[in-house]
N, C-alpha and C positions, 0 to 999 in steps of 0.2 A: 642486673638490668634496671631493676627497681628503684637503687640505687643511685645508679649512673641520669633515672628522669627525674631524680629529687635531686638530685647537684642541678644539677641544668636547668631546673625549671627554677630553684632559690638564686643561681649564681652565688652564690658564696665561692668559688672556687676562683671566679674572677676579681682577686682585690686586686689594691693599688701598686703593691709590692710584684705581682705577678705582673698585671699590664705594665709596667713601667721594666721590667726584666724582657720581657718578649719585645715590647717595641724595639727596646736597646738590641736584641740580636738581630732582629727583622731588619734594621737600621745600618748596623755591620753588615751584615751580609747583602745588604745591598750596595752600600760604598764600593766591597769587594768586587762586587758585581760590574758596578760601572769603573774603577780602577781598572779592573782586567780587559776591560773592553778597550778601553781606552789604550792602554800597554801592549795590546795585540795586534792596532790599529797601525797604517804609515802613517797618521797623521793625520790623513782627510777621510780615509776610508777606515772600515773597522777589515776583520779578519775573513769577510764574507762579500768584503767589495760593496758594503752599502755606507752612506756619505754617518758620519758621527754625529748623530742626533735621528737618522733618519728621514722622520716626516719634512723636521725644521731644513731640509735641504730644500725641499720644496717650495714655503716661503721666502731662502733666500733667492733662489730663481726666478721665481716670482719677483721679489723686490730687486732686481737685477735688472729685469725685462722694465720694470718703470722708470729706474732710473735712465735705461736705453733710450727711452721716450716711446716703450712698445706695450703699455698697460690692458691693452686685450689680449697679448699673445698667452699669458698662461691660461687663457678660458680656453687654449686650443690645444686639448691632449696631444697629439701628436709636437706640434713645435714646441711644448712647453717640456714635453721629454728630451727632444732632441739639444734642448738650451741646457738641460740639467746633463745630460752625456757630455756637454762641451766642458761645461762647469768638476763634473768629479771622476768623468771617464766613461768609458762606454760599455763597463761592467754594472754602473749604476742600476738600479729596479726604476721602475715607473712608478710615481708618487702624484695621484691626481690632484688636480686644485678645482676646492669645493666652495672656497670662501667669496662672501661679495668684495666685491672693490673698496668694502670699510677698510677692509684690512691689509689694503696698500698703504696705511696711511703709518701701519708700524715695520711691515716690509722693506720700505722703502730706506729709510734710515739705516734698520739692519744691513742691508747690502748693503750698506756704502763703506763696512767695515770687512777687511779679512774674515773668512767661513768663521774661524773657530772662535776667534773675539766675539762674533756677534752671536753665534749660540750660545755662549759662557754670560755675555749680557744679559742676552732673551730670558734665559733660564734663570740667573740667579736674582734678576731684578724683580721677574715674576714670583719668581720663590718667596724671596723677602716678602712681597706683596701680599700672597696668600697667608704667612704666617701671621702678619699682622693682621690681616683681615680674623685670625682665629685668637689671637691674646685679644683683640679688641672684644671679641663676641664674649670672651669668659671674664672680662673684667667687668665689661657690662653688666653680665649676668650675677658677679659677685658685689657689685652694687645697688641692684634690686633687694638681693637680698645677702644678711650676712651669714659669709662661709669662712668666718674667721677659726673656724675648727680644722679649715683643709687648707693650712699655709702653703704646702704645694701643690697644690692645683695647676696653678699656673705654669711650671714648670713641667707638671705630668701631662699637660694638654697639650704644653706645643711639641713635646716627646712623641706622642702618637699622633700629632700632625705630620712631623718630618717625617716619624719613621712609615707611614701610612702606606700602604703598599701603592696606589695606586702614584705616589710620588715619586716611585722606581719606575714604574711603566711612563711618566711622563716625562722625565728625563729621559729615557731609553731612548724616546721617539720626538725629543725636541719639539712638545705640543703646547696647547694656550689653556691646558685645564686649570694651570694655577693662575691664568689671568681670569679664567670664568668664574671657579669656585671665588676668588674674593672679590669679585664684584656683586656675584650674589651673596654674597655673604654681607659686607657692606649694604649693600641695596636695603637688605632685610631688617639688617642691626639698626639703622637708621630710620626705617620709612616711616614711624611714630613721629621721632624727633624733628625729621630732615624731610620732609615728603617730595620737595622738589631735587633734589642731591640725591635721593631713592630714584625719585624718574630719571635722572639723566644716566644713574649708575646701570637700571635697567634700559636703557635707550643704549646703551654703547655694547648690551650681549647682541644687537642686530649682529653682530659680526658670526654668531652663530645661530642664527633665526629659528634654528627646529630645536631650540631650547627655551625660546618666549612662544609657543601656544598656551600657556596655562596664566603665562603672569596679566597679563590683560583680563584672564575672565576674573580670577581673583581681585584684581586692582578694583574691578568695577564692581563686584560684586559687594563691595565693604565701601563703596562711596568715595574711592580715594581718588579724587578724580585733578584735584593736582599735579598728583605723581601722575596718570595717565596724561597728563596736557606736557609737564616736564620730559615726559618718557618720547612720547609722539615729536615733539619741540625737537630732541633731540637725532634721531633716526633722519628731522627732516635736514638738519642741518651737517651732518655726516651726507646725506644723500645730496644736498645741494653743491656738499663741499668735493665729492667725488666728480658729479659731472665738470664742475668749473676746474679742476685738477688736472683729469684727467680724459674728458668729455664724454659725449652721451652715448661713442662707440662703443665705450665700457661697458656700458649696462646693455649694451646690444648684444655684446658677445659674454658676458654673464648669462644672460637668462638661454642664448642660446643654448650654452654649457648646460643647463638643466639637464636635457636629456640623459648628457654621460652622465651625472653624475646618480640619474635612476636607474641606468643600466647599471651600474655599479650598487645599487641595493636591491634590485633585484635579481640581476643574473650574475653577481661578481662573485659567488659561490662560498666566499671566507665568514659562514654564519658564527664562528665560533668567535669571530673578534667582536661582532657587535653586541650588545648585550641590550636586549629589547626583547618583548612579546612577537614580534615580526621575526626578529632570526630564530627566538627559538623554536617557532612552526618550522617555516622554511630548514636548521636543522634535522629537525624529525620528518622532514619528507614531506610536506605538508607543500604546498601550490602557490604561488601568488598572491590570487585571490583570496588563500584561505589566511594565510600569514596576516595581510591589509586588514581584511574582517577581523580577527584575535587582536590585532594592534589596534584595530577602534574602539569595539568591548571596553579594551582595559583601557585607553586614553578618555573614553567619555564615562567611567566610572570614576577612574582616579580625578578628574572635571570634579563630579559630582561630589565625591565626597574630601574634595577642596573646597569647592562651596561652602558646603554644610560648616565643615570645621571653621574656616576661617570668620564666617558667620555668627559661630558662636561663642562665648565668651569662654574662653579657655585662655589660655598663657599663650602668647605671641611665640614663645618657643618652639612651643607643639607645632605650632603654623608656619613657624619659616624652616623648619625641619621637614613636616611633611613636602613644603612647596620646592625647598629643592630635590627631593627623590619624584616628588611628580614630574619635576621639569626633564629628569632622566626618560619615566618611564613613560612617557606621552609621544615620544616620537619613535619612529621605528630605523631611527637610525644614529646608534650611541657606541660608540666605542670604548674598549676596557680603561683608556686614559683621561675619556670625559667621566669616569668613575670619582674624580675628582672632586665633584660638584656634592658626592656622600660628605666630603669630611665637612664642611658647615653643617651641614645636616648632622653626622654625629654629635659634633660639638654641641651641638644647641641640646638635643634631645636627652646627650649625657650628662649635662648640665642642669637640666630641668631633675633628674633623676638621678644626681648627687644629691640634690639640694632637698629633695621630698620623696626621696626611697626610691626604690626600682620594685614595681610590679613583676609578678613570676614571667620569668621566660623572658623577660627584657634584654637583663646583662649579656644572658647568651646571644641573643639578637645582633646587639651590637658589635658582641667580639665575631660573629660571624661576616657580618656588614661590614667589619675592619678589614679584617682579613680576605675578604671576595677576592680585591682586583688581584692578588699574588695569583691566585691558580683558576683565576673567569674562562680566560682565552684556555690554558693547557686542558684545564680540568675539558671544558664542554666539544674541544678537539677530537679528546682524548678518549673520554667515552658517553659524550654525546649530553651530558648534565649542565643545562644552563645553570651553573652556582653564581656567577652574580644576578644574575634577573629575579630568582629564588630568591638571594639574600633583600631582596631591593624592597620587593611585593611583603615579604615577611617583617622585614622593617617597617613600612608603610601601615603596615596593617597593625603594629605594635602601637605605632603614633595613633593611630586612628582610635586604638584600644584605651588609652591612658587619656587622651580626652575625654573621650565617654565616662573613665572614675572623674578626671578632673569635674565633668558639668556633675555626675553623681555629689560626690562631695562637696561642691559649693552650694547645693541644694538640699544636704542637708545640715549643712552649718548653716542656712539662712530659718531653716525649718527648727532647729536644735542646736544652738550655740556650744554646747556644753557636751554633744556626743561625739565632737570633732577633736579625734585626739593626734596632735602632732606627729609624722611618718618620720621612723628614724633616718637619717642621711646612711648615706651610702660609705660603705669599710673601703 
């Protein structure tokens, strides 16, 4: 046992040979996964009667209904189910639409192609997107500074991008986490260099608004008030361009829709999909009230100690790593495929700690963080164990941790030049 807390707290067991071996089978066996899914399918349906991509059926109906010239009808759970029965049969499930009317604006196109064309687009254009959003963040960061010791890098990172588990769960279910994670990833990579290209990058996640509470207080908090004018600029002009679209019924029957979509996180009973502080009360038994109160705690902490960090002079790394695990766990309402928005945030944090060692108990951190979305949903079903919300808080707090050396060490290299001695890179 002793043993087994000195492996794991050094990671030494975690080298590159081994992560780049496990991603390669996680990566297989997911192909496998979705081959047979696919193979099992008539074609539009899988072998349980639900449309092939799942969620993405629901966007295409959506994007169906506007090209009709009907763009309130999917705020309207009942006829927005009954248009998806017409569409993939009347064994289909009910798939709510939570999204604002930003997101007619990619819907709409999609529909105008046969189902399976346009989930094969949806998907692989977003794929691409996000991969590049993560070579772009590691060459960055191998430009700062030189990692000409770790010729594959590049090639090991976009390896556990692809194979990343929650890129299984996001295929499965035809979702936009790979359109989120690389916009935040972009967003961040940029917001130095690029501050209004950062706002607008951040201005186009309106389309998932319970994933911008924190980037506003951050933006302000650090004076970036460009990107806040670029960010704002942008939401108004998505919001101008929806009513003149599609008109102002839209946003009538949008906000009506609210309601369902609170009965739906409070009484829709499936805690095990969502991975938040709010489901893991509400799975333990826990009340409404009590779940809301535990989801504020941790959202006006994890606030707080974004603040703090982003405030102070540490490595932009630490900061866009923490800010995408906060933007997870600030809301109480994240699904195992918005898990997605971790792998910037690995990337960044791995890269910060390739570059200047890894602190005890990190690696493991991270290989857990990797691994979450594969068994979030089964594991906390199964016997009640939020393991991604776990992994998420315990990552966060890794970040939080290694700041704290970072300011340590740059204060005592300003104090003693000479007792600063180089941290080895990462095997």
């Amino acid at each position: 046992m002793i043993r087994l807390q000195q492996r794991l707290r050094d990671g030494d067991w975690l080298t590159i040979a081994r992560a780049r071996l496990w991603a390669a089978a996680v990566l297989i066996a997911s192909l496998a996964g979705l081959v047979s899914l696919v193979a099992t399918s008539d074609g539009l349906n899988d072998y349980q009667g639900r449309p092939l991509g799942t969620d993405f059926s629901n966007t295409y109906v959506a994007g169906r209904s506007v090209l009709d010239g009907r763009p309130a009808l999917p705020f309207d759970p009942p006829r927005q189910f009954e248009r998806a029965r017409e569409i993939f049969g009347q064994q289909t499930p009910m798939y709510g639409w939570h999204y604002p009317p930003y997101f007619f604006f990619l819907a709409a196109p999609l529909a105008a192609m046969p189902y399976l064309a346009a989930l094969a687009t949806w998907q692989g254009a977003t794929l691409l997107l996000y991969l590049s959003a993560i070579l772009a963040l590691v060459r960055h960061a191998q430009r700062r500074e030189d990692s000409a010791a770790h010729p594959g890098v590049e090639s090991t990172v976009l390896l556990l991008a692809l194979a990343f588990p929650a890129v299984l769960v996001n295929l499965g279910h035809g979702q936009n986490g790979f359109l989120t994670a690389a916009l935040a990833a972009f967003a961040l990579l940029w917001l130095d260099r690029r501050p209004v290209v950062a706002g607008v990058l951040f201005g186009l996640l309106a389309y998932k608004p319970q994933y911008g509470l924190l980037i506003p207080l951050v933006l302000a908090a650090t004076g970036r008030w460009r990107t806040i004018v670029a960010a704002i600029a942008t939401v108004a002009a998505l919001s101008a361009a929806v009513t003149l679209a599609f008109g102002v019924e839209t946003w009538r029957a949008f906000f009506g829709s609210l309601a369902f979509g609170r009965e739906v996180l409070e009484h829709g009973g499936r805690w095990h999909m969502i991975q938040s502080v709010y489901a893991w009360v509400r799975l333990w038994g826990g009340d409404v009230a009590l779940a809301y109160a535990m989801q504020a705690v941790t959202t006006l902490a994890v606030a707080a100690a974004l603040v703090w960090l982003w405030r102070a002079p540490v490595d932009h790394a630490l900061k866009a790593a923490a800010l995408c695990i906060g933007m997870i766990l600030a809301t109480p309402y994240s699904i195992d495929y918005d898990m997605m928005i971790l792998a910037p945030a690995l990337a960044f944090f791995a890269m910060h700690g390739w570059q200047r060692g890894f602190a005890p108990y990190e690696k493991t951190a991270l290989a857990a963080a990797w691994l979450a979305p594969l068994i979030a949903r089964t594991a906390a079903e199964a016997t009640l164990m939020p393991i991604g919300v776990a992994a998420m808080l315990a990552l966060f707090a890794m970040i939080m941790r290694r700041a704290r050396l970072d300011l340590r060490r740059v204060s005592d290299l300003l104090s003693n030049p000479r007792a600063i001695r180089p941290v080895a890179p990462a095997r």
